[in-house]
N, C-alpha and C positions, 0 to 999 in steps of 0.2 A: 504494500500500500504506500509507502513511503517511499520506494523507489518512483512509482506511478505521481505520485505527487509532482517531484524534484523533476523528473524524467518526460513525463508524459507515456512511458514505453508500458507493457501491460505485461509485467514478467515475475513466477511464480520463482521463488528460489529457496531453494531447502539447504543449512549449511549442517554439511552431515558432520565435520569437526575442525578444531581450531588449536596449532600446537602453535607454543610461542618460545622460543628459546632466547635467554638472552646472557651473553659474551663479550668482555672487554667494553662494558658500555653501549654495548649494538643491539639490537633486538631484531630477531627474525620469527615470521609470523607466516605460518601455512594453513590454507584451509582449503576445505576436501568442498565442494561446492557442488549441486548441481542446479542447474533451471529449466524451464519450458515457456517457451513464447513463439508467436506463429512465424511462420517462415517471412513475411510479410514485416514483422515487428524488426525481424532481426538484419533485414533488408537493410530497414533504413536506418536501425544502426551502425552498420557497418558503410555505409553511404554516408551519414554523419562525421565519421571519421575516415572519411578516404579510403577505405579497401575495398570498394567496390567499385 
């Protein structure tokens, strides 16, 4: 809902997990992520930034 907001794009996203390690001051941050949005939605985002 909050990407939808910011974005206007209509994209379901599930974050299946989130490791954070952090080293000498640095912090590294992984997340296992997946989404769903039409084929259409993601058109135009990739057209929004130039890879299309």
């Amino acid at each position: 809902m909050v990407i939808r907001k910011k974005t206007g794009y209509n994209i379901d996203i599930q974050l299946n997990e989130a490791i954070t390690t952090i080293n000498d001051g640095k912090t590294h941050l992984h997340l296992d992520v997946d989404a769903e949005l039409d084929k259409d939605e993601l058109m135009s985002i990739l057209k929004s930034i130039g890879l299309n």
